[in-house]
N, C-alpha and C positions, 0 to 999 in steps of 0.2 A: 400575561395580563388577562384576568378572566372576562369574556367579551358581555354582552350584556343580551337577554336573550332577544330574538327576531319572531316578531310574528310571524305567519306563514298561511298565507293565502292562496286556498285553489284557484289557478289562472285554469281557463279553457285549453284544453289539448296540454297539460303539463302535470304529466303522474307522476315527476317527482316532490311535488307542493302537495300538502296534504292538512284538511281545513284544520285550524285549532281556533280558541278564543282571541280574541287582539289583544294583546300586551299592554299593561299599564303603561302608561308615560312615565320616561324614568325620571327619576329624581337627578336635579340637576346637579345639585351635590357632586354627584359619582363621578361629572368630569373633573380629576384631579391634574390640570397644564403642567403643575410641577412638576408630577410623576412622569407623564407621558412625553417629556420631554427631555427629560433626565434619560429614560430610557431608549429612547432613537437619537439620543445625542450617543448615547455610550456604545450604539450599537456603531454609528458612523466612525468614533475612532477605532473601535477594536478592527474594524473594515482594511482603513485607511493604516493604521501600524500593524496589521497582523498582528494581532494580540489574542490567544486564549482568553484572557480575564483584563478585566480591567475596576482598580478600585474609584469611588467616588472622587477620593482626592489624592489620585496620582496626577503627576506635575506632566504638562505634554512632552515636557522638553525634556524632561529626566527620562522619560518611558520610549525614546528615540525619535520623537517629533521632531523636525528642522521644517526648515522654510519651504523647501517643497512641498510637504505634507502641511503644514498650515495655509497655502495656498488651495491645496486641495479639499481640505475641511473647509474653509471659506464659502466652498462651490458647490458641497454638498451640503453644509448649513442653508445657504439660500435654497438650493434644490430643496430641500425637507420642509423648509416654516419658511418660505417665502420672505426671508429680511437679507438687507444684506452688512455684514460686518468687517471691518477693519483688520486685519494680521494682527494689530497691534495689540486688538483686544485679551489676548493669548497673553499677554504682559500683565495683564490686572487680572485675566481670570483664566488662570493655566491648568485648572481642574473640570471637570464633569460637574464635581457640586456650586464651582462659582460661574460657570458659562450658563447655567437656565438662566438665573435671573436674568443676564444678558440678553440673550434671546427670547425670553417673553417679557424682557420691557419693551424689544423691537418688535415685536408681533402687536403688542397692542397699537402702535402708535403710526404703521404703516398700512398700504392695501399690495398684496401680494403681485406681482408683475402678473398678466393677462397669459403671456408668451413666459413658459416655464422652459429651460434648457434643461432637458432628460440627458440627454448625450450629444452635446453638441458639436462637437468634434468628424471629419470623416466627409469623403468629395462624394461621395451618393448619393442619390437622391432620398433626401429629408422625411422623414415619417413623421406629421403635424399629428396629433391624438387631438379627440376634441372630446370636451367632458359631457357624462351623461346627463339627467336629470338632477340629481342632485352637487352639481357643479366643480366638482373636482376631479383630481388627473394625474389621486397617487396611486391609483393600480396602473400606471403607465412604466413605473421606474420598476418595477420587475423584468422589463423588456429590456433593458441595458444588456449589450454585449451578447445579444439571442438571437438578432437578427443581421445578422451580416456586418464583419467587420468593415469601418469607415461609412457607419451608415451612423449618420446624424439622428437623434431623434428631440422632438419639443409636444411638448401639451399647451392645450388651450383652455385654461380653466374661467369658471365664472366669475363674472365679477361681483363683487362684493357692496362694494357704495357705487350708486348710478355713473354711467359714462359721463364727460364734459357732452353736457347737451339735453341731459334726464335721461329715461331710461328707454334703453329700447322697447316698442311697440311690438314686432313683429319678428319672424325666421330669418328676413332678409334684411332689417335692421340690426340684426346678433349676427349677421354672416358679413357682411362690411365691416361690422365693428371687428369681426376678429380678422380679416382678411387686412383691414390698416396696421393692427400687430402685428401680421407674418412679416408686409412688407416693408416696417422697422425694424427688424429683424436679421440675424446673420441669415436668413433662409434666402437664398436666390436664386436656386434651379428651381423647376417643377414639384413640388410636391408633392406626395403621398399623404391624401387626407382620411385617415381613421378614425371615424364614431364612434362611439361608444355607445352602444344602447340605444335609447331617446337622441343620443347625440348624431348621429346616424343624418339627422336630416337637416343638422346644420351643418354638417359635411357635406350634403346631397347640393343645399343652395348655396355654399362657398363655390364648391364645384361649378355650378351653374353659370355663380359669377365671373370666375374667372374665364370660364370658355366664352361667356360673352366678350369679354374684352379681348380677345385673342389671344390667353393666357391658361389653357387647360392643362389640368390636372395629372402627373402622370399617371394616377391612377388613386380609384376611390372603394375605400373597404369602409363595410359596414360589419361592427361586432354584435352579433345578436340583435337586429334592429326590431324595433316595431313593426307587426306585421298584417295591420289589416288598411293602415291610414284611415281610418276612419274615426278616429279620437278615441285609440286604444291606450295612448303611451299614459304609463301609470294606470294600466287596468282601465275598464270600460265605465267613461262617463256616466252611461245611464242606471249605473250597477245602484240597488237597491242601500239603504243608508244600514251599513256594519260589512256591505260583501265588497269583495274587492273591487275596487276603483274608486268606491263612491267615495266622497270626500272625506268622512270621519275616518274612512280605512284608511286611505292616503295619508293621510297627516301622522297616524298612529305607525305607520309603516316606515315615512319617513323619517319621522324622530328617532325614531329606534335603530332605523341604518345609520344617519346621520350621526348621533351621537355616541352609536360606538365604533366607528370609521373615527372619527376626532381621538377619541382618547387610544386606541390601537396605533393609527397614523403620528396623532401627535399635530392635524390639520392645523396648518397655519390658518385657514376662514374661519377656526373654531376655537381653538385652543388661545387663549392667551387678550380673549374679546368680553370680559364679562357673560354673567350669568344667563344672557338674554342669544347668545350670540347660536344657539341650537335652535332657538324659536324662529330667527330673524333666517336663519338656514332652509328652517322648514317654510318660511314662507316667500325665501325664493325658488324653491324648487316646484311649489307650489303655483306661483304665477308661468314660471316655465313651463310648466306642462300645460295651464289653459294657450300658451299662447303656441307651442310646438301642436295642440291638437285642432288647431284654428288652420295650421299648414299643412298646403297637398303640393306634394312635388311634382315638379313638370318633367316629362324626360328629358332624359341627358345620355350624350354619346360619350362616353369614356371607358378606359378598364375600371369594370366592376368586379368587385368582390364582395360576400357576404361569406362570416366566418358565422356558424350558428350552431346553439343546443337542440339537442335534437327537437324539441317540441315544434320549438320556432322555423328549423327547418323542414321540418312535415306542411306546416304552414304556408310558408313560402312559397313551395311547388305544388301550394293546391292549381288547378288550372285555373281556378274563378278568383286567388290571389291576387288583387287589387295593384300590388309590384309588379305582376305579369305584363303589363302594359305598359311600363317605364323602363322595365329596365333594357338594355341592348341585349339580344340572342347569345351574344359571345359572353354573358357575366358567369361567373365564376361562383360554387358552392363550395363549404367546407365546413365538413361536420369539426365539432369541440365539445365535445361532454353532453350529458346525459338530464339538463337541465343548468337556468341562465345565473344562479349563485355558485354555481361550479368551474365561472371561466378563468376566473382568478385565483382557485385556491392552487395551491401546491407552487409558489413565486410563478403564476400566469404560464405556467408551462404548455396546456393547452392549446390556449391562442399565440404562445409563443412561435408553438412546431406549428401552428395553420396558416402565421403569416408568413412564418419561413419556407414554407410550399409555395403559398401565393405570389410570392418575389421572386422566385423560383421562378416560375411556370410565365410569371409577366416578365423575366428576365431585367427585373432592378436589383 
């Protein structure tokens, strides 16, 4: 599916961004839900039956589906578009071409669960993913079966319509609210909280939280974090109006990941939401970032880990790095690629082998 193109914004200390003009906003048109869901649905059976090809309207049950395997598509249908669907439905729509509708009548009418089950299965201690700024948590399901067998994994994606109570305010009001979903949850050993990005620092005050309560973390990875704390996340506030950060860049930055992450992914927050449902994206991501660049983390005693591109990690260990002062002596570095849109291509291989080190090395 041809991607739609990305602006590309010189960040400070990052020679692999290299400045170009900002990208029109695209046409909203282009997100076509039919297709993109057609197409990660067909990718899931051919998954789940071993299949070379798969036609639109092959029967599931004819092409060797049984009720194991429709239990299992079930589970990867919710994992992928966030609904969840009946066995039975396989009985009215036992094609590829009749299961979309199905699945984007359920997309429009529900709000995707908070607490995503990547791999939930496995007595390890639990790998929690927490989404970045732009609120989701499907470069997470690349990680299935790459980090240690019987190792659980779940995401913590954003939410979509305000919490019961209006919206969170603050870091540590988005770190409760998702810390009440861990512990509704199958997760009940210690956790492993990975960030993402921007996400990095509601990992940092989950963490926080829990060690106050007498409940710490068994250890906390940051993926490529922001690195000056000083209201960098999403490029520098004070950035001049068209350079990166400033707000016109952002927005134009954001749309443009955003909406072709929805039609690639097939995003349940996107896909299946009326025509508005890209804007109303950008402009949570948007309040995210004022309100994560409002947050300064306090130190915290745990296993740290930061897995980072290179830029970010030159940064990191400058001495006069702003992190220098929080984090504990014993945290952990690991390089991943050569720049921060590189950590996920190739199914997150990258960061795959740098947390498989880091589990390693912390012995989870």
């Amino acid at each position: 599916m041809p991607r739609k193109p990305r602006p590309k914004f010189k960040r400070p200390g990052d020679r692999t961004a290299e400045p170009a003009p900002l990208a029109p906003r695209p046409e909203r048109k282009s997100l076509r839900p039919r297709v993109a869901v057609a197409v990660r649905l067909k990718e899931i059976w051919k998954e789940i039956l071993d299949l070379e090809a798969l036609g639109p309207r092959d029967d599931f049950f004819e092409i060797g589906g049984d009720s194991l395997a429709a239990a299992t598509l079930m589970a990867e249908i919710e994992l992928a578009f966030g609904v969840t669907l009946p066995m039975s439905i396989l009985l009215e729509a036992p094609t590829v071409a009749t299961l979309v509708d199905r699945v984007l009548d359920s997309i429009g009418r529900t709000e995707p669960r908070i607490l995503v089950p990547i791999e939930p299965g496995g007595d390890r201690a639990p790998i929690v993913f927490v989404h970045g700024l732009h609120g989701q948590v499907l470069f997470a399901r690349h990680l299935r079966g790459r980090l240690g067998e019987g190792r659980p994994i779940f995401g913590l994606q954003g939410r979509i319509v305000p919490r019961p109570g209006g919206e969170a305010e603050n870091v540590p009001e988005i770190a409760a609210d998702y810390l009440a979903a861990v512990r509704e949850s199958p997760v009940k050993r210690a956790p492993i909280l990975a960030g993402y990005c921007a996400g990095t620092l509601i990992a940092w005050e989950m963490a926080r939280q829990l060690a106050a309560s007498g409940q710490p973390v068994a250890a906390l990875i940051g993926i490529d974090p922001p690195v000056t704390l000083a209201g960098d996340v999403g490029g520098p506030t004070d950035a001049g109006e068209g350079e990166y950060g400033s707000p016109g860049a952002f927005r134009d930055e954001a749309r443009s990941i955003i909406a072709a992450s929805a039609e690639r992914n097939a995003d349940p927050t996107i896909i299946g939401r009326g025509e508005d449902a890209v804007e109303q994206a950008v402009g949570r991501a948007e309040r995210l970032r004022m309100i994560l660049n409002r947050y300064r983390p306090e130190p915290l005693e745990a296993r740290i880990a930061f897995i980072c591109s290179t830029p970010r990690m030159l940064r990191l260990k400058e001495a006069a790095n702003p992190w220098r002062k929080i984090l504990p002596r014993s945290s952990r570095f690991y390089p991943a690629g050569k720049g921060h849109l590189e950590l996920f291509r190739d199914r997150g291989a990258l960061v795959a082998r740098a947390m498989a080190r880091c589990l390693k090395d912390f012995a989870l």
